[in-house]
VEXFIDO-103003 format. One record per residue: residue in one letter; y, x, z of N, C-alpha, C in turn; residue number from 1. Coordinates in steps of 0.001 Angstrom, whole numbers. Last residue first. Layout:
+---+---------+---------+---------+---------+---------+---------+---------+---------+---------+-----+
! r !    n_py !    n_px !    n_pz !   ca_py !   ca_px !   ca_pz !    c_py !    c_px !    c_pz !   k !
+---+---------+---------+---------+---------+---------+---------+---------+---------+---------+-----+
! A !       Y !       X !       Z !       Y !       X !       Z !       Y !       X !       Z ! NUM !
...
+---+---------+---------+---------+---------+---------+---------+---------+---------+---------+-----+
END
This chain:
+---+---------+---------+---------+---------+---------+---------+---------+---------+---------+-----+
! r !    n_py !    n_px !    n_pz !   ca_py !   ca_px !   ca_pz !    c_py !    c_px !    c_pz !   k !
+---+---------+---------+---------+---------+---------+---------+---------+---------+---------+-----+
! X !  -20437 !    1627 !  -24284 !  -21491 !    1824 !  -23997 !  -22074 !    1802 !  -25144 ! 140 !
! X !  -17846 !    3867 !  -22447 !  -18023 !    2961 !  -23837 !  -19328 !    3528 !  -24056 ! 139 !
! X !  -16992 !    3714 !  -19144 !  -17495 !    4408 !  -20015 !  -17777 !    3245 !  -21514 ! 138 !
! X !  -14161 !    2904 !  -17406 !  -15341 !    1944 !  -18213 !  -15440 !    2767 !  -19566 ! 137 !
! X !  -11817 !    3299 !  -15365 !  -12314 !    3772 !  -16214 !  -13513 !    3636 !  -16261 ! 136 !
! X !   -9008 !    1172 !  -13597 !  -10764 !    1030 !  -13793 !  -11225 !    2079 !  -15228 ! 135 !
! X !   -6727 !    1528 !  -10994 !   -7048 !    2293 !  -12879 !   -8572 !    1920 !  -12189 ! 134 !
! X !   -4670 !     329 !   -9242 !   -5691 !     336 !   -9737 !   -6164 !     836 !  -10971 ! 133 !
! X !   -1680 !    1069 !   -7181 !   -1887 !    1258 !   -8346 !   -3496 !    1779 !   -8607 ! 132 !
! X !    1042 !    -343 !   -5432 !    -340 !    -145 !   -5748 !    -385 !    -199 !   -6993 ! 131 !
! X !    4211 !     497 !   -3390 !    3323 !     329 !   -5091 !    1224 !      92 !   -4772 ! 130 !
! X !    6985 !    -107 !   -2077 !    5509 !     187 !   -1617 !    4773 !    -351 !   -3237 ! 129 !
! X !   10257 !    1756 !   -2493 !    9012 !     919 !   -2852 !    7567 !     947 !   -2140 ! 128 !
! X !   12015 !    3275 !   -1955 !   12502 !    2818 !   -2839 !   11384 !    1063 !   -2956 ! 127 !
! X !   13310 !    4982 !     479 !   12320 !    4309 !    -175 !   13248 !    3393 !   -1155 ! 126 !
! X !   15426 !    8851 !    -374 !   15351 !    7133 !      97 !   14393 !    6253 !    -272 ! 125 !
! X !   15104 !   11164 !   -1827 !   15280 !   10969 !    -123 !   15165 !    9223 !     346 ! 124 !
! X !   15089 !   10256 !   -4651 !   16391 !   10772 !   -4032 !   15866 !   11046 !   -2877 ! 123 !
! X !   12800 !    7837 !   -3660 !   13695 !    8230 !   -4912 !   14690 !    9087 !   -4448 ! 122 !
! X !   10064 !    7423 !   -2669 !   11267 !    7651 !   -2193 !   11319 !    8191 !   -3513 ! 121 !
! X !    6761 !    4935 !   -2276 !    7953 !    5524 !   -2936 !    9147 !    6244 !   -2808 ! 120 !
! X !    3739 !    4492 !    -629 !    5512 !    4310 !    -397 !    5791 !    5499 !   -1721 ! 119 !
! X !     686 !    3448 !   -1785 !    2127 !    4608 !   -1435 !    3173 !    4250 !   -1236 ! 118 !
! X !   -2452 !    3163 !   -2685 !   -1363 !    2189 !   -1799 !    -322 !    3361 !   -1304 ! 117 !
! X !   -5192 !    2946 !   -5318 !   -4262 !    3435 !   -4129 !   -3114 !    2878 !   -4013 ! 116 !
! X !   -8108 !    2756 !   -6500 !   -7101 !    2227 !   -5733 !   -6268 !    3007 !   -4966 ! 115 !
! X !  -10292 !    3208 !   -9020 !   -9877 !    3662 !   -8157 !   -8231 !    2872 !   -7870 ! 114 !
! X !  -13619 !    3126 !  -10282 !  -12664 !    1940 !  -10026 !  -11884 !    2885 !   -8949 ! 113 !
! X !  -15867 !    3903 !  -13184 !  -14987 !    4186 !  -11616 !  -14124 !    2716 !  -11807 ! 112 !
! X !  -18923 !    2719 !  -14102 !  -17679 !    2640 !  -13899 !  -16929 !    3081 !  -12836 ! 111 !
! X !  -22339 !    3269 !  -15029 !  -20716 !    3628 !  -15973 !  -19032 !    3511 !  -15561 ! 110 !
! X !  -22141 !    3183 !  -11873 !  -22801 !    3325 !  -12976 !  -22036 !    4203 !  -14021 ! 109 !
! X !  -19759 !    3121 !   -9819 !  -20716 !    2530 !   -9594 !  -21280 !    2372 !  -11735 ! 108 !
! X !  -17668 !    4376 !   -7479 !  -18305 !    4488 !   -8941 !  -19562 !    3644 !   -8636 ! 107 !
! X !  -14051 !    4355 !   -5983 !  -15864 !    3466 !   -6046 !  -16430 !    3996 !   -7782 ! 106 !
! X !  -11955 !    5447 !   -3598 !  -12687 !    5705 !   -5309 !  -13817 !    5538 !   -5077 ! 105 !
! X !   -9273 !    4437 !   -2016 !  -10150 !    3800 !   -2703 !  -10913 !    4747 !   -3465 ! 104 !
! X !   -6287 !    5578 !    -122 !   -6959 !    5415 !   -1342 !   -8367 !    5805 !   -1401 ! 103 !
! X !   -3811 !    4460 !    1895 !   -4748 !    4199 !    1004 !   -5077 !    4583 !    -146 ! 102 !
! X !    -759 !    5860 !    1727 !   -1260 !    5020 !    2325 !   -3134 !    4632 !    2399 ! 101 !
! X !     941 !    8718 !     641 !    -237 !    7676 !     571 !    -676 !    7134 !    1485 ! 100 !
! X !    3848 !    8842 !    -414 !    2968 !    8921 !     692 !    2177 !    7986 !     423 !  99 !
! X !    5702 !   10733 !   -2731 !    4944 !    9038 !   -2364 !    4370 !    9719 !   -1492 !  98 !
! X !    9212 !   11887 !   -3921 !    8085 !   11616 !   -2989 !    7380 !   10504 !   -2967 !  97 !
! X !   11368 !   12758 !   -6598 !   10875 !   11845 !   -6204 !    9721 !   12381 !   -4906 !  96 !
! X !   13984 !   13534 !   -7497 !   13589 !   14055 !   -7044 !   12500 !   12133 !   -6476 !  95 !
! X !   15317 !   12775 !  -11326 !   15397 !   12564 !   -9810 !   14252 !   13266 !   -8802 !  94 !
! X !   16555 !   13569 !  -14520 !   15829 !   13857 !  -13718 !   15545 !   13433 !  -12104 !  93 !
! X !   17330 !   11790 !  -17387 !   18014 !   12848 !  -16713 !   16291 !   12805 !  -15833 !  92 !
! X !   16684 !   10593 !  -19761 !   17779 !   10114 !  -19134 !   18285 !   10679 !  -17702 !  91 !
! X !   14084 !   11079 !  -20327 !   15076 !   11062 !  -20966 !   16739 !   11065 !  -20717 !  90 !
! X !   12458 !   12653 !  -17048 !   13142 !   11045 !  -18179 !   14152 !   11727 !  -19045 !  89 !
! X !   10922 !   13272 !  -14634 !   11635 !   14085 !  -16097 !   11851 !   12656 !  -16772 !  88 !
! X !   10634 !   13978 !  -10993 !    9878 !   12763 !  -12332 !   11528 !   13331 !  -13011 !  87 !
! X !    9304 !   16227 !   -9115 !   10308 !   16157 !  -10258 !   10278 !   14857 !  -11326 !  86 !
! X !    8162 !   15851 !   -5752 !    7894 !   16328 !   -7392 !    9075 !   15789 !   -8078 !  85 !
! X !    5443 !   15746 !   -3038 !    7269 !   15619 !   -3597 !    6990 !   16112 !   -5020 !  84 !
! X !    3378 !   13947 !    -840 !    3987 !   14410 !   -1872 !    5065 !   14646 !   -2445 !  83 !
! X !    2296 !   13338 !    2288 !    3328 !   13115 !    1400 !    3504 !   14065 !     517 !  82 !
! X !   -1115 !   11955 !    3260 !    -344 !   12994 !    2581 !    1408 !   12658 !    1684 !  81 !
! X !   -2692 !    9911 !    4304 !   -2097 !   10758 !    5040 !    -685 !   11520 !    4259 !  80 !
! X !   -4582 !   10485 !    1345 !   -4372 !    9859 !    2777 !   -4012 !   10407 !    3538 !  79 !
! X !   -3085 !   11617 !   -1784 !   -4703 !   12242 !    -477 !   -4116 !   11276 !     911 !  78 !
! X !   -2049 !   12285 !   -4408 !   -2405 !   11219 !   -3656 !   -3727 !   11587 !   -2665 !  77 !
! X !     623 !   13492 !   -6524 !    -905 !   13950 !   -5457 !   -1166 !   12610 !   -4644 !  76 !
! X !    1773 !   13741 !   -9464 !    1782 !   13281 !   -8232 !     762 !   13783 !   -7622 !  75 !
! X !    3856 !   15424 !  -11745 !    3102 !   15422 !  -10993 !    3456 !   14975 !   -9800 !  74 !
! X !    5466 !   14467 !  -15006 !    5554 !   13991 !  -13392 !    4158 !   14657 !  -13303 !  73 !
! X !    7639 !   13567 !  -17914 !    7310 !   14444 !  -17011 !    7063 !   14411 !  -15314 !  72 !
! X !    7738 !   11749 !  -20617 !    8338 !   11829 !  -19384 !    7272 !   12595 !  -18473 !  71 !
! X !    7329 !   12323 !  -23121 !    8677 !   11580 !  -22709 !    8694 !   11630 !  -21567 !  70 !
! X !    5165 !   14593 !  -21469 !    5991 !   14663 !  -22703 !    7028 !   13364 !  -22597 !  69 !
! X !    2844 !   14130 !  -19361 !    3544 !   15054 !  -19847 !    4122 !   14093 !  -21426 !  68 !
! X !    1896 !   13497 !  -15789 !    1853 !   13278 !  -17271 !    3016 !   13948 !  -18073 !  67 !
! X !   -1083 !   13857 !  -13492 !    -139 !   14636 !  -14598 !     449 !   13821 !  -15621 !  66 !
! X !   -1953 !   12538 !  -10672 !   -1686 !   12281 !  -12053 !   -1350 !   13325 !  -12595 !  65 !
! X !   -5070 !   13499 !   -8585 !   -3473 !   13910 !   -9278 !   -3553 !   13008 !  -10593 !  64 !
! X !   -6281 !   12004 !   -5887 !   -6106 !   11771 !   -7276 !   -4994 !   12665 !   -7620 !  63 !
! X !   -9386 !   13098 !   -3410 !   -8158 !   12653 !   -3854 !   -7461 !   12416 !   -5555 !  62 !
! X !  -11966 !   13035 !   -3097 !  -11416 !   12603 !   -1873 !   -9620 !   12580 !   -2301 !  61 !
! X !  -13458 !   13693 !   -5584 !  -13881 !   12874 !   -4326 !  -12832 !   12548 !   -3254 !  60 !
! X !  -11019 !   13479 !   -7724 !  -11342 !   14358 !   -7065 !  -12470 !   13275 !   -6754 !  59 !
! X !   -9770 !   13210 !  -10850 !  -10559 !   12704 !   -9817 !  -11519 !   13225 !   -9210 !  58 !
! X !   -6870 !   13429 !  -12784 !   -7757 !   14334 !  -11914 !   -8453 !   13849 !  -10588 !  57 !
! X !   -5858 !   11976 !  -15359 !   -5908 !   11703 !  -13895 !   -6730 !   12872 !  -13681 !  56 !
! X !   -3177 !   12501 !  -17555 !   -4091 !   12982 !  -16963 !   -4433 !   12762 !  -15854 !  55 !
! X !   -1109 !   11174 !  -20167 !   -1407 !   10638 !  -18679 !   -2526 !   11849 !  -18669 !  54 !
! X !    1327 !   10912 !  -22340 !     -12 !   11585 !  -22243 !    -302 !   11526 !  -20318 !  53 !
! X !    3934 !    9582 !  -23487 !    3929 !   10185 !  -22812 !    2002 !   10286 !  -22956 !  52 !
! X !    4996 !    8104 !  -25492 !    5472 !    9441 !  -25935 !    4944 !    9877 !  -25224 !  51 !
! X !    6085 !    5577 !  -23426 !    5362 !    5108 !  -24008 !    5942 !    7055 !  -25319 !  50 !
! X !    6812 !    4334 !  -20730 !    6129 !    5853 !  -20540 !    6255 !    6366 !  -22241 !  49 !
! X !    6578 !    1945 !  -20119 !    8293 !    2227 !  -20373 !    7989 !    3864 !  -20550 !  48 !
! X !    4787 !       7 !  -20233 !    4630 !    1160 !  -19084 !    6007 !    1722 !  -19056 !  47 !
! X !    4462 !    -616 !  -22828 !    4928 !   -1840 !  -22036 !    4426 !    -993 !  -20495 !  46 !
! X !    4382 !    1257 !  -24761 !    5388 !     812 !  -24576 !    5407 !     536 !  -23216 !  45 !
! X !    2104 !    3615 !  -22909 !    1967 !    2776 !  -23895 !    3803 !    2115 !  -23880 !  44 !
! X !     -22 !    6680 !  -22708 !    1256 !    5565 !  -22433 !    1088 !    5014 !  -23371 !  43 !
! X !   -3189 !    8145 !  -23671 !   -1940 !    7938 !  -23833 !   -1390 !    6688 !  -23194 !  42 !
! X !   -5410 !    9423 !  -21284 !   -4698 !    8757 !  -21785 !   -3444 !    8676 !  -21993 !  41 !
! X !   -8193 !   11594 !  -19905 !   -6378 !   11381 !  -20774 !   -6551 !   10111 !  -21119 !  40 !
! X !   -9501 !   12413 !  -16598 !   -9615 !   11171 !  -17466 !   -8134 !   11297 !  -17901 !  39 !
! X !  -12069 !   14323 !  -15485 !  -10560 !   14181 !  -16029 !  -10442 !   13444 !  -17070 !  38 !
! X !  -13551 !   14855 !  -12304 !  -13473 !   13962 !  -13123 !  -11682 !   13862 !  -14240 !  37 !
! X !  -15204 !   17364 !  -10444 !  -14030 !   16598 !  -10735 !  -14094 !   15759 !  -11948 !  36 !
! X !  -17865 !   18711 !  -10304 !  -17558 !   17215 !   -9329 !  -16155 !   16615 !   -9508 !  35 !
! X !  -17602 !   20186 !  -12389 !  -17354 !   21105 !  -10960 !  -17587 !   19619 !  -10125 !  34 !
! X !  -16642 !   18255 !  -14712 !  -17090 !   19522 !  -14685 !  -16474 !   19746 !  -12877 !  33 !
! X !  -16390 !   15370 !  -17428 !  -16636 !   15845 !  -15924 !  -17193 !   17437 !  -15661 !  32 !
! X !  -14012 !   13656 !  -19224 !  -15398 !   15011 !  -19040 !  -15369 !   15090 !  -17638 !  31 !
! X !  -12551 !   11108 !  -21093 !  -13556 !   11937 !  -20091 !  -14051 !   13072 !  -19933 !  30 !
! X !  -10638 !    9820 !  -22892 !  -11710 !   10547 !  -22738 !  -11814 !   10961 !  -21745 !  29 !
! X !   -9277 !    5950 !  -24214 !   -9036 !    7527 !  -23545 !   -9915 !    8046 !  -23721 !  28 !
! X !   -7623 !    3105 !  -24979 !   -8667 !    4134 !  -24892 !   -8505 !    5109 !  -24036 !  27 !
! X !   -6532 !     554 !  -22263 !   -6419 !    1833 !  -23541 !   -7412 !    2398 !  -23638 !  26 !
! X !   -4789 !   -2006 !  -20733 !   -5479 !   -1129 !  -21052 !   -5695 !    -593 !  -22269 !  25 !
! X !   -1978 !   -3190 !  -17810 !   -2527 !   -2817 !  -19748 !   -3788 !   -1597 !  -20101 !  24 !
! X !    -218 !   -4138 !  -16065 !    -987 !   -4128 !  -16784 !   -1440 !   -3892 !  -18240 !  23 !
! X !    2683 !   -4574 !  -13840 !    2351 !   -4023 !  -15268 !    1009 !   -4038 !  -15028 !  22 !
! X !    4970 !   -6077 !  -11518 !    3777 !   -5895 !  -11819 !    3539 !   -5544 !  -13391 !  21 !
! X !    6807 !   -6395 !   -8838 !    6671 !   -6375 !  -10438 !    5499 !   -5649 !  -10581 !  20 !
! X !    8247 !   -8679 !   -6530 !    7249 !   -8164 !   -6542 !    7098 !   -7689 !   -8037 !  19 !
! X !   10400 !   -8573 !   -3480 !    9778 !   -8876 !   -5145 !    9094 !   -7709 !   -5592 !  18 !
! X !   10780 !   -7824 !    -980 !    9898 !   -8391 !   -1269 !    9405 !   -8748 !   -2431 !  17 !
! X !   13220 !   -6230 !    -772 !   13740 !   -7906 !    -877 !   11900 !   -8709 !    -513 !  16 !
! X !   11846 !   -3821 !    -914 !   12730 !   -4283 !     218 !   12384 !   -5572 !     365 !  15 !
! X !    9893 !   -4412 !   -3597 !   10894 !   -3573 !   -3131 !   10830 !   -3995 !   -2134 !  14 !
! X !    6398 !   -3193 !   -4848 !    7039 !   -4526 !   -4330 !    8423 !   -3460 !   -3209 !  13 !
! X !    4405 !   -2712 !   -8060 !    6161 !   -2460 !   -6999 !    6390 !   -3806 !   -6162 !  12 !
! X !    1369 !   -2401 !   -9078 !    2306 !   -3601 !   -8512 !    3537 !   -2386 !   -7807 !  11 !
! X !    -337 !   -2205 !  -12214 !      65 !   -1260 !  -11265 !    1402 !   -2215 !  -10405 !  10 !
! X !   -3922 !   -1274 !  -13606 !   -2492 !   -2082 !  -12790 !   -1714 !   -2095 !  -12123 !   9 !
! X !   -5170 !    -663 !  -16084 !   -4078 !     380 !  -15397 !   -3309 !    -710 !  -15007 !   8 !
! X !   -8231 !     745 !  -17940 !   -7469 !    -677 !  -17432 !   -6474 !     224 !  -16317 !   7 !
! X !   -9752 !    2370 !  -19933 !   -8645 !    2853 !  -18888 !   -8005 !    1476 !  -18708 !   6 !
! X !  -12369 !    3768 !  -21635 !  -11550 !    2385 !  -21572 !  -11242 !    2346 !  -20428 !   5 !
! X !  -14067 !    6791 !  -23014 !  -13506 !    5383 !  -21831 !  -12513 !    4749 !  -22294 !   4 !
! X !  -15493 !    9265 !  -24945 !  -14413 !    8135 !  -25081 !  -15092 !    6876 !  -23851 !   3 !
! X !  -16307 !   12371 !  -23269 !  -16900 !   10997 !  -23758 !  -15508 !    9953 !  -23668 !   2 !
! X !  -16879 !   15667 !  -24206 !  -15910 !   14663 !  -23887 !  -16468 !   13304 !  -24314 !   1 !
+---+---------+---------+---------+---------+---------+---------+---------+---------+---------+-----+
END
């Protein structure tokens, strides 16, 4: 396992057009095995996650999140593809879907850089078009 540095931006833009935006980066670790790539990190407050443990799974051609503990979610992200899943909160449970629009994965040395572009449904209904950039930067 090798310790990275996880930059994580991530834009909502609703209906109306407004636009919210989070940023923040963290440690984490790495390993790579089979051509997949699994990058933890912990949440942080200012994510509203913040109890929670992130797992990306980087495929070549697609991303799962996992994250587990304050709050509970698997996503899938593959072009083309709609996803459905359980997001877990403190505060009860909703049925969520994203469709991916776009997605991005550039390596280039020590660094991935991955992008993706989804609609949101909450309940059955959009909620959102999101992008969401994670740069993982091996520690040199």
């Amino acid at each position: 396992m090798r310790k990275v540095f996880v930059t994580v931006v991530g834009t909502q833009t609703d209906a109306g057009g407004e636009e919210n935006r989070i940023e923040f980066m963290t440690e984490g670790s790495r390993r790579d095995r089979d051509g997949t790539s699994y990058i933890t990190y912990r949440e942080s407050a200012i994510t509203g996650m913040e109890g929670t443990t992130t797992l990306l799974k980087l495929y070549p051609d697609r991303l799962i999140i996992v994250r587990v503990g304050a709050v509970d979610l698997k996503q899938e992200f593959f072009p083309g593809l709609k996803s459905h899943g359980t997001y877990k909160t403190p505060f009860g449970s909703m049925q969520i879907a994203v469709s991916t629009r776009r997605l991005d994965i550039e390596s280039a040395g020590d660094r991935d850089t991955v992008t993706v572009g989804y609609d949101l449904e909450v309940d059955g209904r959009w909620q959102s078009y999101n992008t969401l950039v994670v740069e993982i930067r091996e520690e040199v």
